[in-house]
C-alpha positions in Angstrom: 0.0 0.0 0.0 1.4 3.2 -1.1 2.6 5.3 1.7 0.4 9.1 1.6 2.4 12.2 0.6 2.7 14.3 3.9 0.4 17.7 3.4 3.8 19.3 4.0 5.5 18.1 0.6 2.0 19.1 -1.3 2.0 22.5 0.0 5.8 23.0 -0.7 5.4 21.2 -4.0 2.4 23.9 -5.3 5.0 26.9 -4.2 7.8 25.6 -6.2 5.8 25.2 -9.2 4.9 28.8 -8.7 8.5 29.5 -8.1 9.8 27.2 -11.2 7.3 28.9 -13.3 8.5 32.5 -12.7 12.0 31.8 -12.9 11.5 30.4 -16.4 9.1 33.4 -17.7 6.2 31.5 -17.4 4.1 32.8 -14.5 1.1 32.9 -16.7 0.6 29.9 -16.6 -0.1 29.4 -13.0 -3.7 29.1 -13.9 -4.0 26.3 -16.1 -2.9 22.8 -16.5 0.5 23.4 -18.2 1.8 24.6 -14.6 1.5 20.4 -14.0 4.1 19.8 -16.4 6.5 21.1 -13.7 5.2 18.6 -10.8 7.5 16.1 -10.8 10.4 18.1 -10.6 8.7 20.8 -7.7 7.7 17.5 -5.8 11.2 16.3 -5.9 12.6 19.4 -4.0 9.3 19.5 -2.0 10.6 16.2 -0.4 14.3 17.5 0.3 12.4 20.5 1.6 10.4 18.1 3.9 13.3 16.3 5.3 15.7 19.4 6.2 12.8 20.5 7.8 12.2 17.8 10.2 15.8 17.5 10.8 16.0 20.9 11.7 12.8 20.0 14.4 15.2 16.8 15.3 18.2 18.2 15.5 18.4 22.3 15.5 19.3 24.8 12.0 22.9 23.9 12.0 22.9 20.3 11.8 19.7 20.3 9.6 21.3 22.8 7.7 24.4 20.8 7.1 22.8 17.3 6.3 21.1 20.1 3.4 24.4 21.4 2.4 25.6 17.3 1.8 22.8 17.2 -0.8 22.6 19.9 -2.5 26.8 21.1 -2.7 30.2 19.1 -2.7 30.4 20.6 0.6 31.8 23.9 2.6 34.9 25.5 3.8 34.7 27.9 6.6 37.7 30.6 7.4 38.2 32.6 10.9 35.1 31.3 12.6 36.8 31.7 15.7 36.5 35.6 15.1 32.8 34.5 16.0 31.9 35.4 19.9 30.6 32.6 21.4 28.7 34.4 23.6 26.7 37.6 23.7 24.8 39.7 21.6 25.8 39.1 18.2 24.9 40.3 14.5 26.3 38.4 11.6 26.1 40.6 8.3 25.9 38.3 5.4 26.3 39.1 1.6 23.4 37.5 -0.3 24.3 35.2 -3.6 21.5 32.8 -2.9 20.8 29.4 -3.2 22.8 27.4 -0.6 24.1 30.4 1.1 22.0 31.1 4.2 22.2 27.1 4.8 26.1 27.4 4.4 26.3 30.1 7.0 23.6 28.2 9.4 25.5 25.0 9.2 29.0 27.6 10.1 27.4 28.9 13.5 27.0 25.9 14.8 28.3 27.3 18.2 25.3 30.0 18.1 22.3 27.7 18.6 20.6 30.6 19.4 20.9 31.7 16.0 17.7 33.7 14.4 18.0 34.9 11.0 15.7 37.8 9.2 14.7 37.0 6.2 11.5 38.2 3.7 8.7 37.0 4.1 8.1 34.2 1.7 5.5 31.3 1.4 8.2 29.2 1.1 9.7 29.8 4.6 6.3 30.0 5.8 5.7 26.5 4.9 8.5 25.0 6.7 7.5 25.3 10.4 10.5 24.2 12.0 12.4 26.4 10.1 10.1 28.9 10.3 10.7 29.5 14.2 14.1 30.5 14.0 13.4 32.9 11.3 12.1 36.7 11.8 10.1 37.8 8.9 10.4 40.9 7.5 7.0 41.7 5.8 6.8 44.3 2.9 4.9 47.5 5.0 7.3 49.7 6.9 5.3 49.0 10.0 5.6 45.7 10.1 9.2 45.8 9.2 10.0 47.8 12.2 7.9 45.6 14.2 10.0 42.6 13.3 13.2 44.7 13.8 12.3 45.2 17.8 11.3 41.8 17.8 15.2 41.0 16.5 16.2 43.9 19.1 14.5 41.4 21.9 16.6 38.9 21.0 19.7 40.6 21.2 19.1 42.0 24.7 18.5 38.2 25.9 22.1 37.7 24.1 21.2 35.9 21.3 22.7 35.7 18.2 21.1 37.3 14.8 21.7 36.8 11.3 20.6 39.3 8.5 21.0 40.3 4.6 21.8 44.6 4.7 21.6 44.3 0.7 17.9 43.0 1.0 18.5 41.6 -2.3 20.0 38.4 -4.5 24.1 39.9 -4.9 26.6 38.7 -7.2 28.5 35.5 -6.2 32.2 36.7 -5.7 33.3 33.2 -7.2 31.1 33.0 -10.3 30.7 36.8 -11.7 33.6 38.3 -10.3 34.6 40.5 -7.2 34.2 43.5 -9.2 30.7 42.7 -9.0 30.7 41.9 -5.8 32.3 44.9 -4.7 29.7 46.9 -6.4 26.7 45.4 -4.6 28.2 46.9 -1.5 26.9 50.0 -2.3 23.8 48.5 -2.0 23.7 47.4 1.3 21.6 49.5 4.3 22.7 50.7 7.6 20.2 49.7 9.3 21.8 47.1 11.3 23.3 50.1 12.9 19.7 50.6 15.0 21.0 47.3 16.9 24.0 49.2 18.2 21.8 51.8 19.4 19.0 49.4 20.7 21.6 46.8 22.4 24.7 49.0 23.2 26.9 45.5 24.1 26.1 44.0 20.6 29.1 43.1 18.2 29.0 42.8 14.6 30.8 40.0 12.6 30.6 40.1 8.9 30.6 37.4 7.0 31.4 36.6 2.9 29.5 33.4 1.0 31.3 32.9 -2.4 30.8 29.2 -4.9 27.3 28.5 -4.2 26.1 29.4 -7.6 27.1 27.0 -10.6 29.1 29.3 -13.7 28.3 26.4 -15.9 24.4 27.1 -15.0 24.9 30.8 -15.9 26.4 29.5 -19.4 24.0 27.5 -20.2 22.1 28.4 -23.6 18.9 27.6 -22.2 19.4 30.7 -20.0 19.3 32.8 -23.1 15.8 32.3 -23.1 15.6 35.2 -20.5 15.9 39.0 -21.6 17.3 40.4 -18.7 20.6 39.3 -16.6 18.6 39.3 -13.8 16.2 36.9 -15.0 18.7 34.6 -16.7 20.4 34.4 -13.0 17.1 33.6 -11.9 16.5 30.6 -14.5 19.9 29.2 -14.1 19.3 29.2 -10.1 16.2 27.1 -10.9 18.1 24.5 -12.9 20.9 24.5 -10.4 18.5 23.3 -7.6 16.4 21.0 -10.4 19.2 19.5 -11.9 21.9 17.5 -9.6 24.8 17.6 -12.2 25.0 21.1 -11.3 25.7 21.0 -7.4 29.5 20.0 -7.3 30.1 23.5 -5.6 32.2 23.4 -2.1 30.9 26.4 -1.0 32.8 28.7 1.4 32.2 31.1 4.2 35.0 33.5 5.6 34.1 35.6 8.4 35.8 39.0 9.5 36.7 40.4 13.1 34.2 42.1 15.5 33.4 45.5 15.0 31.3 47.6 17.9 29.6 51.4 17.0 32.1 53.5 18.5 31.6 57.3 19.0 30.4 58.2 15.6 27.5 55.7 15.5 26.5 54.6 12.2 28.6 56.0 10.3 31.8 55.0 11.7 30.4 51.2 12.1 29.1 50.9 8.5 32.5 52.0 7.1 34.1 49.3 9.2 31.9 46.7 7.8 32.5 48.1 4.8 36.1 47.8 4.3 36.2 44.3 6.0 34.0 42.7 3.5 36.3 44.6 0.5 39.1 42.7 2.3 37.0 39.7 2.1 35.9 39.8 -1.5 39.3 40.0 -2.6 40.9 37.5 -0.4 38.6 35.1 -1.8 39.2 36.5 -5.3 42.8 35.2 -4.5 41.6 32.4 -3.4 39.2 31.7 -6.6 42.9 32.6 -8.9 44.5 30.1 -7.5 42.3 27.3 -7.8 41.3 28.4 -11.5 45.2 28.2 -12.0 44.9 24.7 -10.4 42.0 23.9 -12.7 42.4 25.6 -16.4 38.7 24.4 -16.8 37.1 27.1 -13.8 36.8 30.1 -15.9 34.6 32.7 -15.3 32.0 32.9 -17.5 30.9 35.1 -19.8 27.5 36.1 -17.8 30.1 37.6 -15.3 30.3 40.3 -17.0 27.0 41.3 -18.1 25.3 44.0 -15.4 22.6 43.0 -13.6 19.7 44.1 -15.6 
């Protein structure tokens, strides 16, 4: 007797059809019965879905996270997590390249169990309960956002550790379009995160660079040309990375800088800081990208790299 799909993997399977279908240009077709054609494959990561969610119930984010990270990459290499403070009010500031990279710095903190991440509210994250309450979503409306912000604030006070995105957006991956890129989505990033220094005077900021999580050969692929913009063809060629296993051989890595605290000029003199660590970062693992493309002739960058975001 067949065993019955959990209403779990049916509710993540319907939003990654509607996440397959507007990475691919086709969100009218959400509708009508063409959007089945992409069932099996939604179902499929439905299922991984399901099962880092439970582990993460089982077993907390990082271990859930990194039992993830074995099935979707060729695995991870962390640098100078023992700039991390153990203990204490804590905010990690992440660059955002997507795909594997909030799993690859969740699996990294394993020593913050108390770990909460803000993210955007998405029914994806929604739908994955255990996950769900170690995240704090960040709805669209200003109010809400500030709501969530003193909710992050709470945390800190109690000496937890947060983990947040100051470009709000998908960035460049350092590895795969070039630091040059990277660099630029910098400018990007918001100061907010400086609120927490004035909220929770004891917190310290670590930030933290995610580089080889997104597949070059996905980004060559002609299929991508289907897509006008380079925006969207990073978009499609994110969707076949996670449909298609051929492209997951990444080791991902994660370096993290030193602890930076507001000092007398606030903001300012914080988000500079942070600023001129994660240059440092970007270009040490530029350095570190040159020398294994040396290593292997066949890890070029490809030709998307240097195409502007559209």
């Amino acid at each position: 007797m067949p065993v019955p799909t959990p209403p779990l993997v049916e509710t993540l399977t319907e939003v990654n059809i509607d996440d397959l279908l507007d990475s691919v240009g086709l969100s009218r077709l959400r509708g009508t019965p063409l959007r089945h054609l992409f069932r099996p494959t939604a179902r499929r990561f439905a299922w991984t879905a399901h099962e880092f969610d439970t582990r993460v119930g089982k077993e907390g984010l990082a271990q859930g996270s990194a039992w993830l990270m074995s099935r979707m990459t060729a695995g991870l290499v962390t640098s100078d997590l023992e700039r991390v403070p153990a203990h204490g009010p804590l905010v990690v500031l992440a660059n955002h390249p997507g795909m594997t990279d909030a799993v690859a710095l969740f699996t990294s903190l394993a020593s913050r169990p108390d770990l909460r991440v803000m993210a955007s509210d998405r029914p994806f994250l929604r739908a994955l309960p255990n996950v769900a309450q170690q995240l704090i979503l960040l709805p669209e409306n200003g109010a809400g956002r500030m709501a969530a912000l003193r909710g992050a604030a709470r945390h800190l006070r109690e000496g937890g550790a947060l983990l947040t995105f100051p470009a709000g957006d998908i960035e460049p991956d350092p590895a795969t379009f070039g630091p040059q890129r990277a660099l630029a989505s910098l400018q990007n990033w918001s100061d907010s995160f400086a609120l927490f220094a004035r909220w929770v005077p004891a917190v310290r900021f670590v930030p933290a660079l995610v580089s080889n999580v997104i597949s070059p050969d996905t980004q060559r692929h002609p299929f991508t040309c289907l897509r006008r913009t380079a925006r969207d063809r990073e978009k499609l060629a994110a969707a076949m990375q996670v449909a298609l296993p051929r492209y997951r051989g990444l080791v991902a890595r994660v370096a993290f800088g030193h602890p930076a605290s507001a000092g007398p000029d606030g903001a300012r003199e914080l988000s500079a800081s942070i600023a001129v660590q994660m240059r440092h970062l970007i270009l040490a693992d530029a350095s570190c990208e040159a020398q294994a493309s040396a290593a292997h002739p066949r890890r070029a960058t490809p030709a998307a790299s240097t195409s502007p975001r559209g």
